[in-house]
C-alpha positions as CSV (number, residue, x, y, z in Angstrom):
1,X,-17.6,102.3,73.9
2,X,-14.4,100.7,72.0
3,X,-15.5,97.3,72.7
4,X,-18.9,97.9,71.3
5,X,-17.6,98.8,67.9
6,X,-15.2,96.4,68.1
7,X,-17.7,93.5,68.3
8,X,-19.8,95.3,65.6
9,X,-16.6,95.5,63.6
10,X,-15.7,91.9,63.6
11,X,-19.2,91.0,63.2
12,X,-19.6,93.1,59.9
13,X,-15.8,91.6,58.7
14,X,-17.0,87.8,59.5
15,X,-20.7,88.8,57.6
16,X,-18.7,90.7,54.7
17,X,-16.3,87.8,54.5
18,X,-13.3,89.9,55.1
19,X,-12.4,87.7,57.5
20,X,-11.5,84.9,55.2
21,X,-9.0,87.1,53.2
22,X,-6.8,88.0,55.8
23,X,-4.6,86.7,58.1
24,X,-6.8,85.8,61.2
25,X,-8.5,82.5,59.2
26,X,-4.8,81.3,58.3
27,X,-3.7,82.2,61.7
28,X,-6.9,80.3,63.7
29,X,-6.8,77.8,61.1
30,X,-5.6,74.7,62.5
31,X,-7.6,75.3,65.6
32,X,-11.0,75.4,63.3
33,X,-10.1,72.0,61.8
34,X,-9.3,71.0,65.4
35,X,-12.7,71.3,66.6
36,X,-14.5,70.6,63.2
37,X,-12.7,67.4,63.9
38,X,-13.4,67.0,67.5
39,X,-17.1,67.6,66.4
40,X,-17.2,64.8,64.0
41,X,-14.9,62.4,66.5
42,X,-17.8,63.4,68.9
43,X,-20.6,62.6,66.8
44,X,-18.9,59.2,65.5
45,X,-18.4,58.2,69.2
46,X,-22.4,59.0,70.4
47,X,-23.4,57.0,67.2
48,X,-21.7,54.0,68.2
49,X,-22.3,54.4,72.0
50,X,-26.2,54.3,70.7
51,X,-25.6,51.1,68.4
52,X,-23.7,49.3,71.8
53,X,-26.3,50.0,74.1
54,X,-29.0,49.1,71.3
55,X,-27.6,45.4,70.8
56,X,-26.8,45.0,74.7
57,X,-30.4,46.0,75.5
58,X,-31.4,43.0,72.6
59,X,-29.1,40.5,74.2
60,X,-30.3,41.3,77.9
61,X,-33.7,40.1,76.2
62,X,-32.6,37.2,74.3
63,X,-31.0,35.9,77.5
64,X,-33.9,36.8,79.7
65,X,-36.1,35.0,77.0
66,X,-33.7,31.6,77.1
67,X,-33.4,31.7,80.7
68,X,-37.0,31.5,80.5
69,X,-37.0,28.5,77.5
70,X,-34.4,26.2,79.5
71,X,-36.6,26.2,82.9
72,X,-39.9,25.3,80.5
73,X,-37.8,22.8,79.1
74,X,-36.0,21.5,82.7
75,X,-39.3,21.4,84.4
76,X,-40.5,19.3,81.6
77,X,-38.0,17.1,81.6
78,X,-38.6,16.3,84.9
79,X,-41.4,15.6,85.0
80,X,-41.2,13.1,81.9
81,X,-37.8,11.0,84.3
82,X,-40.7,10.5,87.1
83,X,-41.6,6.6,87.0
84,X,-45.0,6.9,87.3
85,X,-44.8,9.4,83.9
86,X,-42.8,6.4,82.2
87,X,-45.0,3.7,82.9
88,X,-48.1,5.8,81.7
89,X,-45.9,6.6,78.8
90,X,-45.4,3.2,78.0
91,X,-48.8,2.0,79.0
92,X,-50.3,4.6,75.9
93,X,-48.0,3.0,73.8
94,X,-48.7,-0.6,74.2
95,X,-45.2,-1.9,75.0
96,X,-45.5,-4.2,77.2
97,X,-41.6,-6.2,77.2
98,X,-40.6,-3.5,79.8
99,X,-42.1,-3.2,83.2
100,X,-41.3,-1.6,86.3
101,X,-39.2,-4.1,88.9
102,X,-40.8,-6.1,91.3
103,X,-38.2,-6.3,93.6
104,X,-35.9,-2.6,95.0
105,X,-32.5,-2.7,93.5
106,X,-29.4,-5.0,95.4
107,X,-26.0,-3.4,96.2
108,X,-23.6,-6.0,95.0
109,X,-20.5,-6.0,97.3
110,X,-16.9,-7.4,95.6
């Protein structure tokens, strides 16, 4: 029965605010601005966590979306180096000074 009006004591002093004229808020004090601080370290830490994961999850996309650009662009390419795509190339063009070889290439030996 004593710890029932106990609790209702220290319920009615922290409601009254006799709690914060004695001793017990000097003496539990430091441990208050301990957790305030913790909570606020906490919070600080989640936030940026949040921001981290938020730009990582960007960059995964930016990267997935040049991965993407450089094998257009390489498949392009290749297709541009083929001969035949040169000679149309310069066929639409009307140069005519360069033309294909008549004869395959001839290792020169020193």
């Amino acid at each position: 029965m004593e710890k029932k009006i106990n609790k209702n004591n220290v319920i009615r002093r922290l409601f009254s605010g006799d709690i914060l004229v004695n001793d017990t808020l000097s003496k539990h004090g430091w441990y208050l601005i301990y957790l305030v601080g913790l909570a606020l370290f906490y919070i600080g830490f989640h936030y940026n966590m949040a921001q981290t994961v938020k730009q990582t999850r960007q960059l995964e996309r930016e990267v997935k979306n040049l991965q993407a650009e450089y094998a257009t662009k390489a498949s392009e390419l290749m297709r541009l180096s083929k001969q035949s795509e040169i000679t149309r190339m310069l066929h639409e063009r009307n140069i005519t000074t360069v033309a294909a070889p008549k004869a395959p290439p001839k290792r020169i030996k020193q």
